[in-house]
Every structure is written in structure tokens, then in C-alpha cells.
C-alpha positions as CSV (number, residue, x, y, z in Angstrom):
1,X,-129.2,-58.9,-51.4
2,X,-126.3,-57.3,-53.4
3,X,-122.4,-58.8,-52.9
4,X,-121.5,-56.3,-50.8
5,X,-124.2,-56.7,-48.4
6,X,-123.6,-60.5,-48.2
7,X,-120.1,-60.3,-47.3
8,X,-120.8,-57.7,-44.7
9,X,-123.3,-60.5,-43.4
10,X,-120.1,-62.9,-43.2
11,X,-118.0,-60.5,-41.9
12,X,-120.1,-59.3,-39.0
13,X,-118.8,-60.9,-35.5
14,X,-120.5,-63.7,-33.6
15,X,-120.6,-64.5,-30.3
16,X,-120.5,-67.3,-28.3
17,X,-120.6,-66.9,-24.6
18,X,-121.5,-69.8,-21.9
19,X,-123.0,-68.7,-18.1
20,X,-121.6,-71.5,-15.6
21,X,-122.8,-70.5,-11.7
22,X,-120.1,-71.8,-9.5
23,X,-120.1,-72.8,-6.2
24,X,-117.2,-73.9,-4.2
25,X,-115.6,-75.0,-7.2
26,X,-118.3,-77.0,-8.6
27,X,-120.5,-76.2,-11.4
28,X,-123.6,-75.5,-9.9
29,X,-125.8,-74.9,-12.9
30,X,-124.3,-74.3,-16.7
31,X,-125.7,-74.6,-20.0
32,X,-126.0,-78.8,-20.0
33,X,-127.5,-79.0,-16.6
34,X,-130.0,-76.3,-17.2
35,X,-130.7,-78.6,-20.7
36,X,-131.1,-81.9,-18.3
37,X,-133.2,-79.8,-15.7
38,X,-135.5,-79.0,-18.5
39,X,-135.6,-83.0,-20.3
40,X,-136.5,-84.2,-16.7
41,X,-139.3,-81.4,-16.4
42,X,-140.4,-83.0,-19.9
43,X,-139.9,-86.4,-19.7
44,X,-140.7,-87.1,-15.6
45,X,-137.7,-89.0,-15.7
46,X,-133.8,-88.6,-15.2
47,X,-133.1,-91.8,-17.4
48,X,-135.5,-90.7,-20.3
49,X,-134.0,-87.4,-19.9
50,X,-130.2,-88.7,-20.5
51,X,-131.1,-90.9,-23.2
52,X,-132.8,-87.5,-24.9
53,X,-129.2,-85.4,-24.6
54,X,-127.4,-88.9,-26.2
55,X,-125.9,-89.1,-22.1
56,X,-125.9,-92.3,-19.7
57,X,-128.2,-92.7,-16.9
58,X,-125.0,-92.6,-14.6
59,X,-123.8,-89.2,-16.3
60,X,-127.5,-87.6,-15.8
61,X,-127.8,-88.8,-12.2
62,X,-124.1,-87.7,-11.4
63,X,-125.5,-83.9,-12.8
64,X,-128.4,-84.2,-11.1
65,X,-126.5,-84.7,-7.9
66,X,-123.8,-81.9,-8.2
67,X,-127.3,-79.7,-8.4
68,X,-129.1,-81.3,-5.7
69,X,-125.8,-80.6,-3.6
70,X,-125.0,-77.3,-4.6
71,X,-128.8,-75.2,-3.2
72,X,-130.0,-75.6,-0.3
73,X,-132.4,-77.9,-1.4
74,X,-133.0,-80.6,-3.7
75,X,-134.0,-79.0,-7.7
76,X,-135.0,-82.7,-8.8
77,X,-136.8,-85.3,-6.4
78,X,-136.7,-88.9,-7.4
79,X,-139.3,-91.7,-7.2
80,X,-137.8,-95.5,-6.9
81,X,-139.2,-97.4,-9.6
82,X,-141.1,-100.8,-9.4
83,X,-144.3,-101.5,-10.3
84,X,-145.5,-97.8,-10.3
85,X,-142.7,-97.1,-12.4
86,X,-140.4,-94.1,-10.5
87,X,-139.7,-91.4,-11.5
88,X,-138.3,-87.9,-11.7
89,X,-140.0,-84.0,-10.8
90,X,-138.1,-80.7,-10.8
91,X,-138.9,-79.0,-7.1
92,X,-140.5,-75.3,-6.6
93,X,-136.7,-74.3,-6.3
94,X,-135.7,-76.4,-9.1
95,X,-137.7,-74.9,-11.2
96,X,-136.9,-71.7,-10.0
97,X,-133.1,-72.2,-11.0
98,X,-134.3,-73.0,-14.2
99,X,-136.2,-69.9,-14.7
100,X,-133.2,-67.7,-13.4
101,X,-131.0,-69.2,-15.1
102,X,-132.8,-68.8,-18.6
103,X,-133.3,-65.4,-17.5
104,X,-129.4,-64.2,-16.8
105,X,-128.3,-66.2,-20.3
106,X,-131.3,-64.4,-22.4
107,X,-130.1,-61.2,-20.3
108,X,-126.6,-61.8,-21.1
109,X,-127.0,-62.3,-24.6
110,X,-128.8,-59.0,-25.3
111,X,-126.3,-57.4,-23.5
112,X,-123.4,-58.8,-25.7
113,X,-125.7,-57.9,-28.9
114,X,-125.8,-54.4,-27.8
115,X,-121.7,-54.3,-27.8
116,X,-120.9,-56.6,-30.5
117,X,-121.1,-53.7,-33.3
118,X,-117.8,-52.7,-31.4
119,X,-116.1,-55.3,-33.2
120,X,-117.7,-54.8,-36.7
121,X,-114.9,-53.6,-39.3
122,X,-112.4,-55.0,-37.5
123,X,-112.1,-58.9,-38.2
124,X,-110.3,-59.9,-40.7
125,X,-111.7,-60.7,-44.3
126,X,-111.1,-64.0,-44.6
127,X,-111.6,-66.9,-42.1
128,X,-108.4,-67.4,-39.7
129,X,-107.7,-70.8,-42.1
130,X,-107.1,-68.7,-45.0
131,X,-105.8,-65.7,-43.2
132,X,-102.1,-65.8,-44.0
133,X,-101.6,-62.9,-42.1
134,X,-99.2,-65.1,-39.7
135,X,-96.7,-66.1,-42.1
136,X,-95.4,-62.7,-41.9
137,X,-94.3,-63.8,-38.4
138,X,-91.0,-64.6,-37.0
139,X,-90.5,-68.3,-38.0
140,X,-88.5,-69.1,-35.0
141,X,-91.1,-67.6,-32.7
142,X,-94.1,-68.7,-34.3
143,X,-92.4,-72.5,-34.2
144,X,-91.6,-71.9,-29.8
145,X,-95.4,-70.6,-29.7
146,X,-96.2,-73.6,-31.7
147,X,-94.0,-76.5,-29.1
148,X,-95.1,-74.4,-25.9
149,X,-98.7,-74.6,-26.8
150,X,-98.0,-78.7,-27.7
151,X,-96.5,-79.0,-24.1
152,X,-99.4,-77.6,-22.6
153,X,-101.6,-79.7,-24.2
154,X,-100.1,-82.8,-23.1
155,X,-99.6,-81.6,-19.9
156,X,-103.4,-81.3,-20.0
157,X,-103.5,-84.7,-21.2
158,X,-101.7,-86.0,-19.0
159,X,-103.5,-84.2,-15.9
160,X,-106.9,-85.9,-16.7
């Protein structure tokens, strides 16, 4: 591979693009539940399936519920532990979900492929860090862009 073909390579857009199905304000199914719906399907268990994604039991189980809330029925059934130990299954419409949901993303994304060469030529040649494109701007605007974006942020903050 020459020079010039390896900074085409660098130069050519990426994409990153994230498919949340919402319902009534809730996230219904997104990229981390889809993840969870398919550790539980592997595992048999909500708790082993948290522990896999580095998340708490509580945090898996509080997913899990939004899901089971969201169709109109359950997507994961759970067996109380004891001595035959409990445990977790993904229902014929859980797995369904799963399947569709995989679908639209892997759908989605070879859309986006198809219309990302739109873009080629036209991002700039070095990475926004070294880009100093913006110091041509208007200090004094660039500095109220700069406090309005800081109040928002806290705002933020403080909303949470």
C-alpha cells in the first residue's frame, strides 16, 4: 500500500449510528439491551449475564424489566433460584425481538455504507485536535460558544 493510499484510508468517513426502539418514552430495546437479551440467551441467567457486560444484577434486572414492560409479553422469563438453582430463558417473542432487532441494525448499517462515499473528500485532513481551522474564528464568539455550551452542561449536571 503506497502513502497516498494510506491516508485516503484515514481520511475516509466512519460511521457510528445507534438504533433505540422507543416506546412511550422508554427505551424499549437499544444496542445494550439487545447485548443483555443475547448474554441471558447464553448464559441461562440474568445475573451471569450482568456480571458478563461488567453490570450489576440490579442494573440487568432493571433492563430486563423496561423490556418485559414494553411488548405485550414478557421477552425473558425467570426461574426463582433454590436448590434447582433458577434461572433465566428468552421467550418465543423475546427471541423474536432479538432477531428483529439485529436485523434493522445489520439493515441500517448497509444502508449508511451505501451513502457514506457522499462524504469522502470532504473531511478535513487532519483530526479535529489538530485542525486549527477554528482559530481563524471570531475570538469573542468562539469564547460565548465556548460559556453557553459550559452552561448547558451544568445545567445537564445539575438535571440528573
Amino acid at each position: 500500500m503506497n502513502s497516498k493510499q494510506a491516508n485516503t484510508e484515514v481520511l475516509s468517513p466512519k460511521t457510528k449510528l445507534t438504533f433505540r426502539l422507543m416506546h412511550h418514552g422508554e427505551i424499549a430495546m437499544g444496542p445494550g439491551k439487545a447485548e443483555l437479551l443475547l448474554a441471558i440467551l447464553q448464559t441461562g441467567s440474568i445475573s451471569a449475564a450482568g456480571k458478563s457486560m461488567q453490570m450489576s444484577y440490579r442494573r440487568a434486572w432493571m433492563l430486563v424489566d423496561v423490556m418485559n414492560r414494553c411488548f405485550k409479553e414478557p421477552l425473558v422469563l425467570t426461574a426463582k433460584g433454590g436448590k434447582d438453582g433458577g434461572g433465566a430463558t428468552l421467550t418465543p417473542l423475546g427471541l423474536q425481538v432479538l432477531e428483529s432487532y439485529q436485523a434493522v441494525v445489520q439493515a441500517i448499517n448497509h444502508t449508511v455504507q451505501a451513502y457514506t462515499p457522499l462524504f469522502s473528500g470532504l473531511m478535513a485532513d487532519l483530526p479535529p485536535e489538530e485542525n486549527h481551522y477554528q482559530d481563524s474564528l471570531d475570538p469573542i464568539a468562539t469564547n460565548a460558544v465556548l460559556c453557553r455550551d459550559e452552561k448547558e452542561q451544568q445545567q445537564s449536571l445539575n438535571q440528573e
